[in-house]
VMD Tcl script that builds the backbone (N, CA, C; Angstrom):
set m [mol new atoms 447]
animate dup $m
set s [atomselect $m all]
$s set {name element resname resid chain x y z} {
  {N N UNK 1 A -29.597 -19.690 -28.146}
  {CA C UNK 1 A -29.041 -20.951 -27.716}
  {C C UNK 1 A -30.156 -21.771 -27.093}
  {N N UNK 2 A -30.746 -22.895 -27.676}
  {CA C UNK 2 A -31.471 -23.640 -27.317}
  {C C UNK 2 A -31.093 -24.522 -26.056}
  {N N UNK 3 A -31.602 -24.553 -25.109}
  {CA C UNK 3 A -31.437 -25.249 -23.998}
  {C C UNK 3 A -30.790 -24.536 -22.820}
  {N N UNK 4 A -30.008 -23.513 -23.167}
  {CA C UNK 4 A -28.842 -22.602 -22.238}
  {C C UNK 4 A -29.887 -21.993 -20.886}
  {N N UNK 5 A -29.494 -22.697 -20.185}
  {CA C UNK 5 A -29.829 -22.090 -18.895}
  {C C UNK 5 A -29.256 -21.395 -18.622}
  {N N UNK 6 A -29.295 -20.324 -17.174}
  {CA C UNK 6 A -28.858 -19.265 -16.383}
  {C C UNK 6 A -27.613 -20.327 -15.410}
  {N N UNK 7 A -27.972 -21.583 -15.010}
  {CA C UNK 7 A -27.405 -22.858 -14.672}
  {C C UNK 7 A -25.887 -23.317 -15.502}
  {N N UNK 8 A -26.749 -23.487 -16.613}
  {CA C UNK 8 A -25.642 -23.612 -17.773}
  {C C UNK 8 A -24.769 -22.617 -17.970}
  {N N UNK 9 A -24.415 -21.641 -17.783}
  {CA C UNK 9 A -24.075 -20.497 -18.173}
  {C C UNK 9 A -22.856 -20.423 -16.993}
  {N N UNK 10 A -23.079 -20.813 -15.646}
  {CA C UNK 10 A -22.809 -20.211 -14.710}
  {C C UNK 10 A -21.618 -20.371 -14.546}
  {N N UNK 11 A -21.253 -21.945 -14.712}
  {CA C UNK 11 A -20.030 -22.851 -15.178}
  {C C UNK 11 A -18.774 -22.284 -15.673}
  {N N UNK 12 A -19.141 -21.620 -16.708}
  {CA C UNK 12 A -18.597 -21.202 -17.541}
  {C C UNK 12 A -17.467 -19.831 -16.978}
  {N N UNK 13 A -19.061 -18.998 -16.436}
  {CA C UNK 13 A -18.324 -17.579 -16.011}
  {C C UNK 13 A -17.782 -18.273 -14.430}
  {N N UNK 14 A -17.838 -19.141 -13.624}
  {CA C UNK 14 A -16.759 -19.502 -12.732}
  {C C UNK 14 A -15.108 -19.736 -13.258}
  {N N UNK 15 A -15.208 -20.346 -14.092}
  {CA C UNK 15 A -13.688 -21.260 -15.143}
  {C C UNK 15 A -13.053 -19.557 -14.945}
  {N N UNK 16 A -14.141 -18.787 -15.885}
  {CA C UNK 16 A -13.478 -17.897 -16.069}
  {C C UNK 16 A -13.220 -16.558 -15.305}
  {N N UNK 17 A -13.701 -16.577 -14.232}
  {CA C UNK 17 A -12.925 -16.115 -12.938}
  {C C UNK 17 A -12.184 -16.831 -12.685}
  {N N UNK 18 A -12.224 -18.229 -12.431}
  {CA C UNK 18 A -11.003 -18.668 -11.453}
  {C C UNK 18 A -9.328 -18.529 -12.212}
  {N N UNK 19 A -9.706 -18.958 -13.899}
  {CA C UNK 19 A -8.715 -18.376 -14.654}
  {C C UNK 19 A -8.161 -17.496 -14.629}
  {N N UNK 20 A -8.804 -16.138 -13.910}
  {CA C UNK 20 A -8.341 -14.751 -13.470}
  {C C UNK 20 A -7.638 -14.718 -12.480}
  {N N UNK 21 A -8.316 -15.678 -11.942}
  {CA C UNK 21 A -7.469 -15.548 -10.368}
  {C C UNK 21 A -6.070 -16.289 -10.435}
  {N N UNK 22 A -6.082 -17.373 -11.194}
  {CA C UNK 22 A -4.622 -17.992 -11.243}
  {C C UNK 22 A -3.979 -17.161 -11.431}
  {N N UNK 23 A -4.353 -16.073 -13.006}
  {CA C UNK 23 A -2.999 -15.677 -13.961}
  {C C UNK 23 A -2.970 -14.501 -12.725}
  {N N UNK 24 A -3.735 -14.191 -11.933}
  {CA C UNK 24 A -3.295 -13.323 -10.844}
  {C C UNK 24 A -2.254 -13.131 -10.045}
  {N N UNK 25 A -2.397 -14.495 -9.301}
  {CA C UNK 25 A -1.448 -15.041 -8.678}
  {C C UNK 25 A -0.254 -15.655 -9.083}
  {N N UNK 26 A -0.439 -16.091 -10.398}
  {CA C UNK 26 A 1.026 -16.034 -11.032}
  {C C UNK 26 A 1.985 -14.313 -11.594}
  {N N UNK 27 A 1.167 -13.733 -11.389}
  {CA C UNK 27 A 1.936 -12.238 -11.959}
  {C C UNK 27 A 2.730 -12.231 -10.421}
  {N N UNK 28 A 1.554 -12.045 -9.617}
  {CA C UNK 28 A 1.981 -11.718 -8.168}
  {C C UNK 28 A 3.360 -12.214 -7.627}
  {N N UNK 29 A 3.545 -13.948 -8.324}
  {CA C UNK 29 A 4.428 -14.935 -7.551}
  {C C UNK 29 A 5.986 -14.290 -8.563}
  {N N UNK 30 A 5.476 -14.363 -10.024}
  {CA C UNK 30 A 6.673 -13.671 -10.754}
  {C C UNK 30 A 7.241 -12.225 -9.653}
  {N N UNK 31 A 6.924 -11.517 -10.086}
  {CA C UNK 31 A 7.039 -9.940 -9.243}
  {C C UNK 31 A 7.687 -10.310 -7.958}
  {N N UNK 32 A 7.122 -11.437 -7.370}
  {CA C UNK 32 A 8.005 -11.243 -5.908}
  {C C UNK 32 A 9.158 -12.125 -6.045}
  {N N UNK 33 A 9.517 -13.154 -7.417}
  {CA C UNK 33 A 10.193 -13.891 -7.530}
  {C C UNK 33 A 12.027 -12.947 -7.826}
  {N N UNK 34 A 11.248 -12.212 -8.843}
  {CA C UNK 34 A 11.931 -10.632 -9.409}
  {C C UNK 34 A 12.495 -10.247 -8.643}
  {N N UNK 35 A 11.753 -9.380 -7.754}
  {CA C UNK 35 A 12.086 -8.019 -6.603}
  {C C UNK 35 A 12.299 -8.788 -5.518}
  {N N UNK 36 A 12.232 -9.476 -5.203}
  {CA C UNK 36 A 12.724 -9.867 -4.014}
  {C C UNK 36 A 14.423 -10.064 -3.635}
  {N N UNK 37 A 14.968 -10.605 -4.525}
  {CA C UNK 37 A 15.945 -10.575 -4.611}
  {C C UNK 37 A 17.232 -9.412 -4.946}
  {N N UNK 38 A 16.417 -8.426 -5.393}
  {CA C UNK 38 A 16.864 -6.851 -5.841}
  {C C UNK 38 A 16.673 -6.054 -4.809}
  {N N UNK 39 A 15.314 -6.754 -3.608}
  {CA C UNK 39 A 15.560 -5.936 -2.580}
  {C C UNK 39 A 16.639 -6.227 -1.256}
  {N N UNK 40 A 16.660 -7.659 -1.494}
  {CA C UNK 40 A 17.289 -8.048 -0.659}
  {C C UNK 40 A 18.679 -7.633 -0.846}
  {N N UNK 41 A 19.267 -7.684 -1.890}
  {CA C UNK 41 A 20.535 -7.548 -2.346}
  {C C UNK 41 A 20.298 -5.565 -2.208}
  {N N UNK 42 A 19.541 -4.514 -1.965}
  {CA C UNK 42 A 19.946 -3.316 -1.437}
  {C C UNK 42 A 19.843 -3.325 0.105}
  {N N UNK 43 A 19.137 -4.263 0.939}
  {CA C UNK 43 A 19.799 -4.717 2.191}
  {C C UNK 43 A 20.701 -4.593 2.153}
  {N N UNK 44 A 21.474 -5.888 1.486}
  {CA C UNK 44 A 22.699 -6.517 2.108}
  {C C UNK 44 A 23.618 -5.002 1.709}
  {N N UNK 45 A 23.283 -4.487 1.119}
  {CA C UNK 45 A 24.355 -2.859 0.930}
  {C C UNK 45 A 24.559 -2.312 2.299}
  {N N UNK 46 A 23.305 -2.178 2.603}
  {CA C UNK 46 A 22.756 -1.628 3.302}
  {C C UNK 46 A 23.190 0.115 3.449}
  {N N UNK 47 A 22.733 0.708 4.852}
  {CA C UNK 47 A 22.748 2.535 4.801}
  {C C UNK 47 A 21.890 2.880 4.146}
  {N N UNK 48 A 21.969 3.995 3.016}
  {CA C UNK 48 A 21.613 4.577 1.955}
  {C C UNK 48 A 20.429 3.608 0.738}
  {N N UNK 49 A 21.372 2.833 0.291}
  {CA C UNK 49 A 21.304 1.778 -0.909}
  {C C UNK 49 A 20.058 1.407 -0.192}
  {N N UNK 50 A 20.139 0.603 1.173}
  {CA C UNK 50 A 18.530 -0.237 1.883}
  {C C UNK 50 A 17.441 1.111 1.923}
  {N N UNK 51 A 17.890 2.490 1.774}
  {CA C UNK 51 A 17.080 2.975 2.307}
  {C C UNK 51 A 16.466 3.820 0.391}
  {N N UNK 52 A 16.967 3.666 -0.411}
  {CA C UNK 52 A 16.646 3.475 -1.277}
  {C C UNK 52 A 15.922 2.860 -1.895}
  {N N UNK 53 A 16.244 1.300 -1.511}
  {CA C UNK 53 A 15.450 -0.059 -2.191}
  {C C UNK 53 A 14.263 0.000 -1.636}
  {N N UNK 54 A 14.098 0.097 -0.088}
  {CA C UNK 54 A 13.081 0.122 0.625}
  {C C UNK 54 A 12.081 1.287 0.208}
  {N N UNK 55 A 12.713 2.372 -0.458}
  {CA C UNK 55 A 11.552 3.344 -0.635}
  {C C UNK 55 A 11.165 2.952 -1.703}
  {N N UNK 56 A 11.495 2.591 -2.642}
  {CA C UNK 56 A 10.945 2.414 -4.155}
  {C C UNK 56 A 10.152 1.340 -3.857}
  {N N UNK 57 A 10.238 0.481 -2.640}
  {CA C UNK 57 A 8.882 -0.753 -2.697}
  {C C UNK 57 A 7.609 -0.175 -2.472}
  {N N UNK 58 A 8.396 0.398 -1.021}
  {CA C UNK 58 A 7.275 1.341 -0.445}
  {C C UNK 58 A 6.332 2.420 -1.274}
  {N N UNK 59 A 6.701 2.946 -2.393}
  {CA C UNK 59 A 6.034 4.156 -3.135}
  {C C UNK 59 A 5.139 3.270 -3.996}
  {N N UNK 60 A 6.119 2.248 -4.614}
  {CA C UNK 60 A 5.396 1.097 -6.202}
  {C C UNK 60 A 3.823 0.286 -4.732}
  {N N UNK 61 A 4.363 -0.546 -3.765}
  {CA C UNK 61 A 3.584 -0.744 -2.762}
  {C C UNK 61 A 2.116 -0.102 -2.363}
  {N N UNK 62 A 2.345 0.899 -2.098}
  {CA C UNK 62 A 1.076 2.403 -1.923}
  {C C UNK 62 A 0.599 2.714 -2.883}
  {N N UNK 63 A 1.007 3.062 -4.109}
  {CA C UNK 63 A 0.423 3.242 -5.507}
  {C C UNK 63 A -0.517 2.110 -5.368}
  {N N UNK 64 A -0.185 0.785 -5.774}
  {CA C UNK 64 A -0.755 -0.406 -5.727}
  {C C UNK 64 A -2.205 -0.537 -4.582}
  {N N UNK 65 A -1.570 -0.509 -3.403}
  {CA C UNK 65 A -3.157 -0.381 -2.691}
  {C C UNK 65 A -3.909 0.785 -3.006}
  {N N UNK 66 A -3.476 1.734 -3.114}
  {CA C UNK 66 A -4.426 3.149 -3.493}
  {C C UNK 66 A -5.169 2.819 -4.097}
  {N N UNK 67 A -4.467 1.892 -5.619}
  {CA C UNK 67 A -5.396 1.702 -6.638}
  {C C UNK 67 A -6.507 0.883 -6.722}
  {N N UNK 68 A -6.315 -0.252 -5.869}
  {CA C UNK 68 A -6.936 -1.446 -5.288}
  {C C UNK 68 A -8.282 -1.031 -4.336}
  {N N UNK 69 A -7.931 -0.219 -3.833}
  {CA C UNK 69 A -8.885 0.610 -2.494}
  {C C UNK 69 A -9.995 1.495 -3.418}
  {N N UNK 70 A -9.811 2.140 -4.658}
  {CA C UNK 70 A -9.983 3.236 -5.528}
  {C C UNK 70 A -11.362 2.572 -5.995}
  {N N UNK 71 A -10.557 1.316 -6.333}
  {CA C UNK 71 A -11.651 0.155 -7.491}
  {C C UNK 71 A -12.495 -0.183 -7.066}
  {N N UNK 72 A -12.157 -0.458 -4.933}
  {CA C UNK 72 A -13.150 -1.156 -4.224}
  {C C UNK 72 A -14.400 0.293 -3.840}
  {N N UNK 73 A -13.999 1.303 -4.605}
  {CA C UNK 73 A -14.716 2.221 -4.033}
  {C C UNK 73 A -14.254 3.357 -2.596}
  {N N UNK 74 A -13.697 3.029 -2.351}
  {CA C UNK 74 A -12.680 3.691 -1.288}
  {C C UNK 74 A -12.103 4.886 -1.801}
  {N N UNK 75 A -11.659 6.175 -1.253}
  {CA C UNK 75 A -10.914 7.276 -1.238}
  {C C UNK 75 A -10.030 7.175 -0.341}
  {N N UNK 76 A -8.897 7.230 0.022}
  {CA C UNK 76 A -7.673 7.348 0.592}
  {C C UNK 76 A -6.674 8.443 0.375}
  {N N UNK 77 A -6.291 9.269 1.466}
  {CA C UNK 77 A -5.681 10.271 0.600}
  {C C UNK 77 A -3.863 9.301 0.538}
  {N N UNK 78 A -4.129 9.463 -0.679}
  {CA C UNK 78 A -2.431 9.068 -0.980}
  {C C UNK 78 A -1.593 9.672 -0.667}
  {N N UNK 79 A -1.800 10.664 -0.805}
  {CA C UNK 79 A -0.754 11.923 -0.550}
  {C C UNK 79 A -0.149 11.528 1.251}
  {N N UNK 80 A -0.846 11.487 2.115}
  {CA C UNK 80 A -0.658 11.513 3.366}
  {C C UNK 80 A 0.268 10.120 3.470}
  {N N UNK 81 A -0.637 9.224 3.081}
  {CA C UNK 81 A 0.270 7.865 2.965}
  {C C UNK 81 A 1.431 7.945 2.705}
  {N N UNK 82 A 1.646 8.694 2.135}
  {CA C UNK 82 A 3.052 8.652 1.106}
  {C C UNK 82 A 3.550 9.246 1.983}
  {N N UNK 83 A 3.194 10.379 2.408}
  {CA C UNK 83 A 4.360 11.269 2.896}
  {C C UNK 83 A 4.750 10.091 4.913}
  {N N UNK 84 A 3.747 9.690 5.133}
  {CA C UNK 84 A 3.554 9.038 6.186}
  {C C UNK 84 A 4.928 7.511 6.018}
  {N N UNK 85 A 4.606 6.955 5.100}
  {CA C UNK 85 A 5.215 5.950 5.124}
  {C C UNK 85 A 7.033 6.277 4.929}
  {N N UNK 86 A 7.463 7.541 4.092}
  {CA C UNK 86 A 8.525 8.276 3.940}
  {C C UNK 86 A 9.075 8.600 5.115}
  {N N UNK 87 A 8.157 9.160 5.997}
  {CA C UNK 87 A 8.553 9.443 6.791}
  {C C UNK 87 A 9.482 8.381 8.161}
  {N N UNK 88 A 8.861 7.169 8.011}
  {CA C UNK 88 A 8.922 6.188 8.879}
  {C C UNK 88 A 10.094 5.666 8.435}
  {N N UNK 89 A 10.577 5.631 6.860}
  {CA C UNK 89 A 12.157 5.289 6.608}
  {C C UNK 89 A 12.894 6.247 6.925}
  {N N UNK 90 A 12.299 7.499 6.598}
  {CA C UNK 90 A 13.622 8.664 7.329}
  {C C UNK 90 A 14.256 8.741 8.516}
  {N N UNK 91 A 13.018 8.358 9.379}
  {CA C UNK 91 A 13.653 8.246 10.751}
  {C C UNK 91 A 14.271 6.992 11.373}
  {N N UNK 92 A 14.398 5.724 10.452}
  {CA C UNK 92 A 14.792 4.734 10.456}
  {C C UNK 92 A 16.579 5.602 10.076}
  {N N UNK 93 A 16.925 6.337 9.357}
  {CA C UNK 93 A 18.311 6.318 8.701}
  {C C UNK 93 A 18.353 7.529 10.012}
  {N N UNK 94 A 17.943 8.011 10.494}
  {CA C UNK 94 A 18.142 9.274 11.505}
  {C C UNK 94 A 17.826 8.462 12.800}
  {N N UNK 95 A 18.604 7.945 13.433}
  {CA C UNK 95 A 18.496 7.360 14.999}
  {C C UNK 95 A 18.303 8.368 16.222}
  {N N UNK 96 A 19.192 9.287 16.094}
  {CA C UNK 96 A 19.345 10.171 16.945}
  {C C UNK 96 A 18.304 11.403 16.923}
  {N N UNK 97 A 17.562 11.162 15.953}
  {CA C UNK 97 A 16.599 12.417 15.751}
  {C C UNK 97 A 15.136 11.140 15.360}
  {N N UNK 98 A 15.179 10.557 15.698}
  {CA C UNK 98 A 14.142 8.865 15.663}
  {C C UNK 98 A 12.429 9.369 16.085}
  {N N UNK 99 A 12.997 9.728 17.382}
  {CA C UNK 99 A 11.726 9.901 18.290}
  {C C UNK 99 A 10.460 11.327 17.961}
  {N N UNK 100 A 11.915 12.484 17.710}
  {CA C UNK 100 A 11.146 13.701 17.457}
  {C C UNK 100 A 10.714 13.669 16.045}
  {N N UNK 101 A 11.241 12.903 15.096}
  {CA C UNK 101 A 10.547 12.920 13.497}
  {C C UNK 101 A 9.283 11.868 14.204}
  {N N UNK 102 A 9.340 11.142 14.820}
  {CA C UNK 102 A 8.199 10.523 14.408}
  {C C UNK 102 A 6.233 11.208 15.172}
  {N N UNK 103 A 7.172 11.771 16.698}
  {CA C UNK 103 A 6.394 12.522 17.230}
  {C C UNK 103 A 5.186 13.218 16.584}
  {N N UNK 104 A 6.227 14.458 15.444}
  {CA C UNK 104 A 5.944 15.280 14.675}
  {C C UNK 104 A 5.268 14.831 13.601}
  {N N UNK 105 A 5.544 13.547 12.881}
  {CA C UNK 105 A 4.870 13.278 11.569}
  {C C UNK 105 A 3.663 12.656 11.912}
  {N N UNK 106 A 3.697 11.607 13.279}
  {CA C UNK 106 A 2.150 10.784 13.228}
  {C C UNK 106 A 1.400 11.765 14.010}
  {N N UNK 107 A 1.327 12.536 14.400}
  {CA C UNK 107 A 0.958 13.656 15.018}
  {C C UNK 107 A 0.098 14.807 13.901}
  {N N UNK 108 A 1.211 14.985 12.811}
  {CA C UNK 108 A 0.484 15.713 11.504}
  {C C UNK 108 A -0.585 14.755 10.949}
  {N N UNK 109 A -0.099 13.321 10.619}
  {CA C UNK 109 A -0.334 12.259 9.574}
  {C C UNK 109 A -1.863 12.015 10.874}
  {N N UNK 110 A -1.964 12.051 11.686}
  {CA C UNK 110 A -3.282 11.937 12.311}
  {C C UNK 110 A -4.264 12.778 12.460}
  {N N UNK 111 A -3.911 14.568 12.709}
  {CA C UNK 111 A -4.692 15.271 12.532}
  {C C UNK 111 A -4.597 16.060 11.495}
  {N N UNK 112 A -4.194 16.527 10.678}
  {CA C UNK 112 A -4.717 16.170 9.531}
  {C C UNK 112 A -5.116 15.791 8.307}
  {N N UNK 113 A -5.180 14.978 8.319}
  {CA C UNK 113 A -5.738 14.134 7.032}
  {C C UNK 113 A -7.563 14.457 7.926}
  {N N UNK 114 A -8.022 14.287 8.812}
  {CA C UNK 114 A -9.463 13.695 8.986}
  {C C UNK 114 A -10.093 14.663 9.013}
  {N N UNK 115 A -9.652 16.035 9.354}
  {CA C UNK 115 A -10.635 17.624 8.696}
  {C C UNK 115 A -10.254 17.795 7.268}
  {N N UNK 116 A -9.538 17.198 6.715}
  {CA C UNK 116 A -9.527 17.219 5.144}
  {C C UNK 116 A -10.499 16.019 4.538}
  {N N UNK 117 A -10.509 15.167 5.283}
  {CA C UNK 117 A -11.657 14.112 4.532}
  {C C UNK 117 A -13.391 14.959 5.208}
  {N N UNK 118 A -13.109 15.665 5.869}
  {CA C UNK 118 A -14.646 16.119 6.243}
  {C C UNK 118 A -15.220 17.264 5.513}
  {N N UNK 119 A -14.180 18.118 4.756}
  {CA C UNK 119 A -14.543 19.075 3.858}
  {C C UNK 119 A -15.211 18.195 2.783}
  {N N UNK 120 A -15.289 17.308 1.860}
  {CA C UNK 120 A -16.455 16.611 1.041}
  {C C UNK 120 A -17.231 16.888 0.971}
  {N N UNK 121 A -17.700 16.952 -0.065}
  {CA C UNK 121 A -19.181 17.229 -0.605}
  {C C UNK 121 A -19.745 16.060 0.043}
  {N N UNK 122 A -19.484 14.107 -0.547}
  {CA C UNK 122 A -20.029 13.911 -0.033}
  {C C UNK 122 A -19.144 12.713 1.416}
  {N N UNK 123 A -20.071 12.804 2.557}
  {CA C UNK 123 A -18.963 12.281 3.770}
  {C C UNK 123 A -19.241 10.883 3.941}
  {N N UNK 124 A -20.426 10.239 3.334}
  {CA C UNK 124 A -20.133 8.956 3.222}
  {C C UNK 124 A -18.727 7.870 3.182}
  {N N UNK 125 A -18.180 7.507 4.678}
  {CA C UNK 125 A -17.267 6.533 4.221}
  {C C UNK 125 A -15.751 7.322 4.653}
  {N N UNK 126 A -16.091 8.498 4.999}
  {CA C UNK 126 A -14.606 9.452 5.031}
  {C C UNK 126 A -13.970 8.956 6.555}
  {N N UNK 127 A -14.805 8.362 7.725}
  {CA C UNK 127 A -13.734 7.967 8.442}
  {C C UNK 127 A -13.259 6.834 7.776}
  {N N UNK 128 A -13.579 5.754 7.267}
  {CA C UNK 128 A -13.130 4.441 6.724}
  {C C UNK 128 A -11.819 5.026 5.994}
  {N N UNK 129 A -11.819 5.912 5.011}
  {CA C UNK 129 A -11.328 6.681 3.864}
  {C C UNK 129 A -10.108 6.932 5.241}
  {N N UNK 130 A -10.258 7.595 5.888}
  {CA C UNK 130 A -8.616 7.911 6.665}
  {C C UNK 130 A -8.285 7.021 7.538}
  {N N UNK 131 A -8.543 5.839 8.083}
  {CA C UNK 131 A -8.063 5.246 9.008}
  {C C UNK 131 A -7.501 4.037 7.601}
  {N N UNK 132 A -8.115 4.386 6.459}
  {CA C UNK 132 A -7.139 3.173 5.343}
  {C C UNK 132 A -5.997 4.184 5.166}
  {N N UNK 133 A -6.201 5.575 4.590}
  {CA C UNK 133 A -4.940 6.275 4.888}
  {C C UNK 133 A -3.896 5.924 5.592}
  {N N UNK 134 A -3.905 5.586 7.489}
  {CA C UNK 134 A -3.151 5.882 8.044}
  {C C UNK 134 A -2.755 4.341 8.251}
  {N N UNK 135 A -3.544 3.091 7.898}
  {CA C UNK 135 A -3.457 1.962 7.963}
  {C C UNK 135 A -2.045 1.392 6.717}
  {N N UNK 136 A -2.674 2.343 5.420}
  {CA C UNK 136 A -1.470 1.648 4.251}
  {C C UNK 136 A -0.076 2.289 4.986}
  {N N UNK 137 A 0.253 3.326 5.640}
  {CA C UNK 137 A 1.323 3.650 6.176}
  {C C UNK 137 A 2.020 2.668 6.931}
  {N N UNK 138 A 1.439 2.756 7.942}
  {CA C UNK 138 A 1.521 1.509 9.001}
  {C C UNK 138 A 2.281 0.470 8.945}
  {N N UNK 139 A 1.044 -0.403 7.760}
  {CA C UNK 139 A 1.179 -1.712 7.416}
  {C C UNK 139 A 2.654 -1.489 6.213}
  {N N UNK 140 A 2.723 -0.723 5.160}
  {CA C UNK 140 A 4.126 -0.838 4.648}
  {C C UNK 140 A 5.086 0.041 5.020}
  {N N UNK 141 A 4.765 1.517 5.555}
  {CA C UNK 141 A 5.858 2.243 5.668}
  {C C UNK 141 A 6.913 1.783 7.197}
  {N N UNK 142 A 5.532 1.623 8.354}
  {CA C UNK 142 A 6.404 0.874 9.425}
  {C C UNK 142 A 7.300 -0.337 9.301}
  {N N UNK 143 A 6.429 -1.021 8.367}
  {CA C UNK 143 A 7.149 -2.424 8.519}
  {C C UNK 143 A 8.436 -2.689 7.467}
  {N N UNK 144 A 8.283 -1.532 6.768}
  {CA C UNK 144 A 9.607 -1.724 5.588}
  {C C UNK 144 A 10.612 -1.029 6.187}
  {N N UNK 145 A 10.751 0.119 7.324}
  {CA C UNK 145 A 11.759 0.862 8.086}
  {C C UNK 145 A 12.793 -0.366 8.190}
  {N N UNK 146 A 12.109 -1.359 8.897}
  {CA C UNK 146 A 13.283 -2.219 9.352}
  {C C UNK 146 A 14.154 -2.617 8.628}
  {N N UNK 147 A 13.985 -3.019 7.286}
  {CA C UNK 147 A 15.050 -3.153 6.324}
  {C C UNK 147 A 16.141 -2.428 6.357}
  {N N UNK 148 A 16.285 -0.720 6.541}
  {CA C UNK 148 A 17.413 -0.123 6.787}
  {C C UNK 148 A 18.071 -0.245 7.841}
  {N N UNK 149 A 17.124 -0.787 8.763}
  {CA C UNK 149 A 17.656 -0.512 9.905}
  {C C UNK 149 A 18.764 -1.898 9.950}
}
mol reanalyze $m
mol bondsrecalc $m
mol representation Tube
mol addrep $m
C-alpha cells in the first residue's frame, strides 16, 4: 500500500474497536433488558422462586467474571466463589440460623482459599487471585441475598 502510514492505519483499528465496544454494550443492554424482568417477576413470587431466580443470576454472574478475570490474566478460585456466594442466599432463606451459617462459611471462604492459592508452582499474583475470589462473592453473592429477602 503506497502511502499507508502506521498514522493511517491507526484510524481504522480505533472504528474498529470502538465498533466492539458498541455491539458490546448493546448485547449487555439486550440481556439486562431480557432478565431483568424474569428476575424481577421471581421476586415478586418471592420465598423459594426469589431464591431460585437469584441463584441462577448469581452462578450465570460468577461464571461471567471468572471468565473476564481468566482473560485479564487473573486466577480466581471459582469454586470458593461459588460456594461463597451460595452460601450468602442460603442464609438469606434461613433467618433463624442467619448468623451461624454465615460465621461458619466466611470463616472457611477466608481461610481457606489463601493456603490453597500458596501451594502454586507459580505465586505470582496469588494474593490478588484470592481477595478477587472473596471480592466476586461479596460484590454478587451479598448483594443478590437481598432479593429473597
Amino acid at each position: 500500500m503506497q502511502g499507508a502510514t502506521e498514522e493511517n492505519l491507526q484510524p481504522d483499528a480505533a472504528k474498529k474497536a470502538n465498533r466492539q465496544w458498541y455491539i458490546s454494550v448493546g448485547q449487555r443492554w439486550l440481556t439486562a433488558t431480557i432478565a431483568m424482568p424474569i428476575v424481577l417477576l421471581f421476586v415478586w413470587f418471592g420465598g423459594w422462586w426469589a431464591f431460585a431466580g437469584t441463584l441462577l443470576v448469581v452462578l450465570l454472574s460468577t461464571f461471567e467474571l471468572h471468565a473476564m478475570m481468566r482473560h485479564a490474566g487473573y486466577r480466581p478460585l471459582i469454586v470458593v466463589s461459588l460456594g461463597l456466594s451460595v452460601l450468602f442466599l442460603v442464609a438469606a432463606m434461613f433467618q433463624k440460623e442467619r448468623l451461624l451459617i454465615l460465621e461458619i462459611g466466611l470463616g472457611a471462604a477466608v481461610l481457606v482459599p489463601l493456603p490453597l492459592l500458596f501451594f502454586r508452582k507459580k505465586l505470582e499474583g496469588a494474593l490478588v487471585d484470592w481477595a478477587l475470589t472473596l471480592s466476586f462473592s461479596i460484590y454478587l453473592g451479598w448483594s443478590m441475598s437481598f432479593f429473597p429477602l
